[in-house]
C-alpha positions in Angstrom: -17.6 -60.3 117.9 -20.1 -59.3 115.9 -20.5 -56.5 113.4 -23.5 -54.3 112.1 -24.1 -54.0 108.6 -24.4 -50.3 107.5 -26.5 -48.6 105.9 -26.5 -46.2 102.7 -28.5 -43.8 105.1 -25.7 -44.1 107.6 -23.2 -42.8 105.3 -22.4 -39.0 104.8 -19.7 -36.4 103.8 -17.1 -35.7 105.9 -14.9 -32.9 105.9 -15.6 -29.1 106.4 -13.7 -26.8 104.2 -15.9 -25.0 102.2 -15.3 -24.1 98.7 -16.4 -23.0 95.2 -18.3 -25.4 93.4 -16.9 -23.8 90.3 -13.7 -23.6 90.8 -11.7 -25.8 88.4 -13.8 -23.8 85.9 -12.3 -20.6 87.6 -10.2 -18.9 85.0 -8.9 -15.8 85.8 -9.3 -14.6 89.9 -7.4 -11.4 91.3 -8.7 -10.5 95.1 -5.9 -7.8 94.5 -4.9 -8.3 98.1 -1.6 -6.9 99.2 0.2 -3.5 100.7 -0.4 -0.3 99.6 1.4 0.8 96.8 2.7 -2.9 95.4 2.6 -3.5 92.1 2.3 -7.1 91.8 -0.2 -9.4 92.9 -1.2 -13.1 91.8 -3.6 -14.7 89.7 -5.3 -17.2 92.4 -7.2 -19.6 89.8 -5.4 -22.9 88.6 -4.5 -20.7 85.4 -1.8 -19.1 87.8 -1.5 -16.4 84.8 1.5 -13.6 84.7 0.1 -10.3 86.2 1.5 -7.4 84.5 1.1 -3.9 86.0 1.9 -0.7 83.6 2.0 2.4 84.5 1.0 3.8 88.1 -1.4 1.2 88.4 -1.1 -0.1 91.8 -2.6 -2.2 95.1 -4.2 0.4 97.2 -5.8 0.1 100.9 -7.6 3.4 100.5 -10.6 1.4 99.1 -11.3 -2.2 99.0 -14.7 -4.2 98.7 -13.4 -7.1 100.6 -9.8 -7.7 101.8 -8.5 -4.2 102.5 -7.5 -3.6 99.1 -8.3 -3.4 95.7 -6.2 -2.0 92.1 -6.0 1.4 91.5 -5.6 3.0 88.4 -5.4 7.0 88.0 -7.2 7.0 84.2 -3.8 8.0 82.7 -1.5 5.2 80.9 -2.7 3.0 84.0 -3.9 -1.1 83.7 -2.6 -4.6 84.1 -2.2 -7.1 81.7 -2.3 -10.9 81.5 -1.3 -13.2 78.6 -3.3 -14.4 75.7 -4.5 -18.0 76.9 -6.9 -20.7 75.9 -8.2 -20.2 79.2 -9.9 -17.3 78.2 -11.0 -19.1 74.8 -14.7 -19.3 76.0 -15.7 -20.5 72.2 -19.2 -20.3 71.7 -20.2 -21.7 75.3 -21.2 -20.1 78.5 -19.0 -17.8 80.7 -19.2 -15.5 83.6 -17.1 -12.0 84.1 -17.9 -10.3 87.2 -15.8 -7.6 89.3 -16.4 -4.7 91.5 -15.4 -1.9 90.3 -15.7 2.4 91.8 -15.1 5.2 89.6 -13.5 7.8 91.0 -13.1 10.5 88.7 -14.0 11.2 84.7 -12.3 9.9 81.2 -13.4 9.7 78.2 -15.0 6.2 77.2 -13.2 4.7 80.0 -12.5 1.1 79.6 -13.4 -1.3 82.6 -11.5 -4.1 81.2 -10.2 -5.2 77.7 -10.2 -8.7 76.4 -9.2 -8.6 72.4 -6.6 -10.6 70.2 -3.5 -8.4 69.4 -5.8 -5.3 69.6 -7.9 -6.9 66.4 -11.6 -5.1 66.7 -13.0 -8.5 65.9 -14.5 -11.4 68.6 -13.6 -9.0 71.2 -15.0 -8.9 74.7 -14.7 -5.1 77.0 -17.0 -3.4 78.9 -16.8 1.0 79.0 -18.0 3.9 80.2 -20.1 6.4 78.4 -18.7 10.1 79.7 -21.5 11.4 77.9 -24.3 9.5 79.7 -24.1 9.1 83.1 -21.6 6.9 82.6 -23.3 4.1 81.4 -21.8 1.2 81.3 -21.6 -1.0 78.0 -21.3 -3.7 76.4 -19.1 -3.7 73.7 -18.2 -7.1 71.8 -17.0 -8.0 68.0 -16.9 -4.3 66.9 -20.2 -2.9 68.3 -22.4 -2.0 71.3 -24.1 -5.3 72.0 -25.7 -3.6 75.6 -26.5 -0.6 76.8 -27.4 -0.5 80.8 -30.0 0.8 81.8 -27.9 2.0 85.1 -25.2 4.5 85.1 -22.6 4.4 87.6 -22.3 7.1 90.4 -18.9 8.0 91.4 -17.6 6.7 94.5 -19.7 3.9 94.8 -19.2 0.1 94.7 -20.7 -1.9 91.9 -20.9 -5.6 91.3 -20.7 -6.3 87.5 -21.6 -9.4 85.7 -21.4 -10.1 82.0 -23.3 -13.7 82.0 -23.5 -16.0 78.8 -26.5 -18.5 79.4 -27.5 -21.0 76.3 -26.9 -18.2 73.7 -27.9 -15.0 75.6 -25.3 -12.6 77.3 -26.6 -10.5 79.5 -24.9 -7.7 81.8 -25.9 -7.6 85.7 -25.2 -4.6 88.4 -25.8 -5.1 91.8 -27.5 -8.4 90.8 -30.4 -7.6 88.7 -30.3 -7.3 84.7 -29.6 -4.0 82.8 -29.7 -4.9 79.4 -28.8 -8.6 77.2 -28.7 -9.9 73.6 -28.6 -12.7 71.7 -24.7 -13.6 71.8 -23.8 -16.8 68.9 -19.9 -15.1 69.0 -16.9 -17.8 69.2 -14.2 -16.3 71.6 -10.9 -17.0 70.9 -7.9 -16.5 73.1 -7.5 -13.4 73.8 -5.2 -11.3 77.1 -6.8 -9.7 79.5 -6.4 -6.0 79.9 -8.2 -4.4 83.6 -7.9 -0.3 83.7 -7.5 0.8 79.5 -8.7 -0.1 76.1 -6.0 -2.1 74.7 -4.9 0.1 72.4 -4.7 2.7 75.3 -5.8 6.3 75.6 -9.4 5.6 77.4 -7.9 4.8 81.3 -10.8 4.4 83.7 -10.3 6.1 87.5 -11.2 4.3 90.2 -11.0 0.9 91.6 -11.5 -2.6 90.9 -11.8 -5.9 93.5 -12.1 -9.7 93.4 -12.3 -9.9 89.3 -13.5 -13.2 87.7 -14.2 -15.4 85.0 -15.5 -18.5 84.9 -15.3 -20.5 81.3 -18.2 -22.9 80.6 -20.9 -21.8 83.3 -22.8 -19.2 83.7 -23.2 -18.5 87.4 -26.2 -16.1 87.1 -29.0 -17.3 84.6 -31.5 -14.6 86.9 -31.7 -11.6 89.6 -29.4 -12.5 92.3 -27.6 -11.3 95.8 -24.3 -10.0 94.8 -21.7 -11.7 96.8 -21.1 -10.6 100.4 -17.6 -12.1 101.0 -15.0 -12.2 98.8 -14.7 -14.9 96.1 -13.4 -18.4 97.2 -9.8 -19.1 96.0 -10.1 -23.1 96.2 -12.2 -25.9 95.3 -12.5 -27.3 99.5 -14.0 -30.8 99.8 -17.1 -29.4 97.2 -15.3 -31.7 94.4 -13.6 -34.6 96.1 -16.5 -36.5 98.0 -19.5 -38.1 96.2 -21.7 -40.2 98.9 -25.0 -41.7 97.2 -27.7 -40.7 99.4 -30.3 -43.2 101.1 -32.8 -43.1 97.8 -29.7 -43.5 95.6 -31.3 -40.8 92.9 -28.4 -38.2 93.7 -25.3 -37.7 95.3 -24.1 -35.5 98.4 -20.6 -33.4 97.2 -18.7 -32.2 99.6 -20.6 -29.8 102.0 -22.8 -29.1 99.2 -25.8 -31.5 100.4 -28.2 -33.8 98.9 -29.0 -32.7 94.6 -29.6 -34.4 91.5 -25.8 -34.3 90.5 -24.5 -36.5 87.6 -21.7 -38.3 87.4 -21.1 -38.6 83.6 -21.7 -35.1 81.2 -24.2 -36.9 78.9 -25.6 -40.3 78.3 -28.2 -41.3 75.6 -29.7 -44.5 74.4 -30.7 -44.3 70.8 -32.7 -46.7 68.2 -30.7 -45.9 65.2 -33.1 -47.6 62.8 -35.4 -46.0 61.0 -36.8 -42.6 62.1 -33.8 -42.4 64.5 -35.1 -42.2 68.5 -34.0 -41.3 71.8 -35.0 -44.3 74.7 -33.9 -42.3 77.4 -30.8 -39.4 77.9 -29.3 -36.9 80.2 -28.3 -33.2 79.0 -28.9 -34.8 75.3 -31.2 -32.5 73.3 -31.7 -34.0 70.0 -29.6 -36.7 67.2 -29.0 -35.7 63.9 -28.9 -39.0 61.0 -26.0 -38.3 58.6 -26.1 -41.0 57.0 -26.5 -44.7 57.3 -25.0 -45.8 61.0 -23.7 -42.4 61.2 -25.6 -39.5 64.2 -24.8 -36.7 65.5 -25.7 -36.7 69.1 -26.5 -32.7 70.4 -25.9 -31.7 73.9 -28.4 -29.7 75.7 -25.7 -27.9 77.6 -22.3 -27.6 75.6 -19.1 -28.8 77.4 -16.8 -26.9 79.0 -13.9 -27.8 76.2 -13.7 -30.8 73.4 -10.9 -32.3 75.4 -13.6 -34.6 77.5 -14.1 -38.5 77.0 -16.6 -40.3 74.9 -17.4 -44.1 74.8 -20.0 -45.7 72.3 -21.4 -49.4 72.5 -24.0 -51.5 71.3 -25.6 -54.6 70.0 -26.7 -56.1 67.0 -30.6 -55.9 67.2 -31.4 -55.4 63.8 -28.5 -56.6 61.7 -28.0 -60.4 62.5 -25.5 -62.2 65.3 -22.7 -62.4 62.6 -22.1 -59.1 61.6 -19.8 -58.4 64.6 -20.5 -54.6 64.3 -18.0 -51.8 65.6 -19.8 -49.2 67.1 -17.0 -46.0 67.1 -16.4 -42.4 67.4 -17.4 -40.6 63.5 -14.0 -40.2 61.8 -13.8 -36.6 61.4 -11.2 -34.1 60.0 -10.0 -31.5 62.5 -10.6 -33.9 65.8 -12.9 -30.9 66.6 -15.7 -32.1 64.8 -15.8 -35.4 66.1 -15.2 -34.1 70.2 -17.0 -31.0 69.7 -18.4 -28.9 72.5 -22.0 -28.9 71.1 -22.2 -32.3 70.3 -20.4 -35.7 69.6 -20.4 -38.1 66.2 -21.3 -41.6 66.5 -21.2 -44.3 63.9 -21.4 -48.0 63.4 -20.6 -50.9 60.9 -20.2 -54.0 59.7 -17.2 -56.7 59.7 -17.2 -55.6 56.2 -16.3 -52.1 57.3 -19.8 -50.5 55.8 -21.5 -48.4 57.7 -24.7 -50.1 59.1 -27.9 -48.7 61.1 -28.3 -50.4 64.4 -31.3 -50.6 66.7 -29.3 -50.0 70.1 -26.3 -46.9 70.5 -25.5 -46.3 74.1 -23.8 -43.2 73.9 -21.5 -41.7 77.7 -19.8 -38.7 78.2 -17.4 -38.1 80.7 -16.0 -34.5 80.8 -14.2 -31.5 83.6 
């Protein structure tokens, strides 16, 4: 018997559930699918977070965007709450909030959605209603207007909503394109969610919401874009459990995704660490800092998702001698933070006599969610 030897170009991805590429970054997701009138409903990301309805806020099938339902609130003591989490703690890296939302009737400075720590007016994130202008939507985050649309919102009309953080800009989309953005440096903290009121109370919005969002670590609109025409995926699929190398072995296919330039590891660098410090080659690695002798500080170009991700350092003794037997290590830091931070990682070598000693070749991987 005899057996043919296969092929990388014979192999593929099998499988064909479809499902959001995003997913385990998927924070917060409420389809707000049920029967009319309930008053619960369920939190469909991994986050599985409490859903608390106050007031007459309620599932309603008179409206829906996709399901056959949406929340309803009446602008009157009406919204839901969820539970401060760190999955809402966006830090200083990207995120994506995005809803549907119809008004329905008037308020004053109605509130679309709250997200504040114990009510503080500080590192806040809502988005509200000017009454006085069209009802306009904006932006309003760490005490102050940040956006203004350039769109007001009819009544009875659906609207998909976006508020995008992309490499330090936040920008608001409706119906896909861009109605306003600012230059957002803001560290988010953990913080509840609050759909339907201010947190404090007293500015309910009317209307109805669908399929809200949010997405910590990517921003899944960086330009204009086709708001979604089905309701948001609620799993992962086979998008995240298959990696094939493809024939030219210079990507990977995931899932039912196809052929792209995926990476396996978060970052990767090699770096002379020898006089003026130098990058030989990297991936998502946008510059090294030298603080000090054998000491770097190695700067993503995209931040991580969190600091709880894994880095490795090696090397070799190219410019010190064979019989130093160097450690190349992790920088001790104080808080762990600052050694595992989401902007960039510390890196440090030295000597058997534990002083710190340049070295010619760091290789620097990242592995991360």
């Amino acid at each position: 018997m005899s057996l043919t030897k296969p092929t990388l170009s014979n192999l593929r991805a099998a499988g064909s559930t479809v499902g959001d590429l995003y997913f385990p970054q998927t924070k917060l997701l409420l389809p707000f699918d049920g029967a009319n009138g309930a008053t619960t409903t369920s939190d469909l990301s991994n986050t599985n977070a409490t859903v608390t309805f106050n007031g007459n806020s309620q599932i309603s099938t008179v409206q829906s965007k996709f399901g056959g339902s949406s929340c309803y609130f009446d602008g009157s003591g009406d919204y839901i709450s969820t539970p401060s989490s760190s999955a809402f703690e966006f830090g200083t890296a990207d995120f994506t909030i995005e809803f549907w939302a119809r008004r329905t009737g008037t308020g004053t400075y109605p509130y679309v959605f709250d997200c504040r720590p114990a009510g503080a007016n500080a590192v806040l994130i809502s988005i509200y209603l000017d009454h006085a202008n069209s009802y306009v939507p904006h932006v309003y985050i760490n005490n102050a207007v940040r956006i203004t649309s350039t769109a007001s919102m009819s009544v009875d009309t659906w609207y998909h909503i976006a508020l995008v953080r992309s490499s330090g800009t936040t920008t608001m989309y409706m119906n896909g394109s861009s109605v306003g953005s600012f230059s957002d440096s803001f560290s988010y903290i953990a913080a509840p969610f609050r759909l339907g009121d201010y947190s404090n109370g007293g500015y309910g919005f009317t209307g109805y919401v669908d399929d809200f969002r949010t997405t910590k670590g990517i921003a899944r609109y960086t330009s204009s874009f086709t708001p979604p025409t089905t309701a948001h995926l609620t799993s992962a699929g086979d998008v995240n459990k298959q990696i094939i190398i493809n024939s030219a072995a210079d990507g990977v296919a995931i899932g039912t995704g196809g052929i792209n330039q995926a990476r396996i590891a978060k970052a990767w660098c090699n770096i002379n660490g020898t006089g003026t410090i130098s990058i030989r080659g990297s991936y998502n690695v946008s510059s090294l800092t030298d603080v000090g002798t054998g000491k770097y500080k190695v700067n993503f170009s995209t931040a991580m998702t969190d600091s709880n991700y894994v880095g490795f350092v090696a090397g070799a003794e190219v410019n010190s001698g064979t019989t130093q037997n160097h450690l190349f290590h992790l920088k001790r830091e104080t808080p762990l933070s600052d050694i595992l931070n989401t902007a960039y990682i510390y890196v440090a070598s030295a000597n058997s006599a534990n002083t710190a000693t340049d070295d010619g070749l760091f290789c620097v991987i990242v592995f991360g969610n």
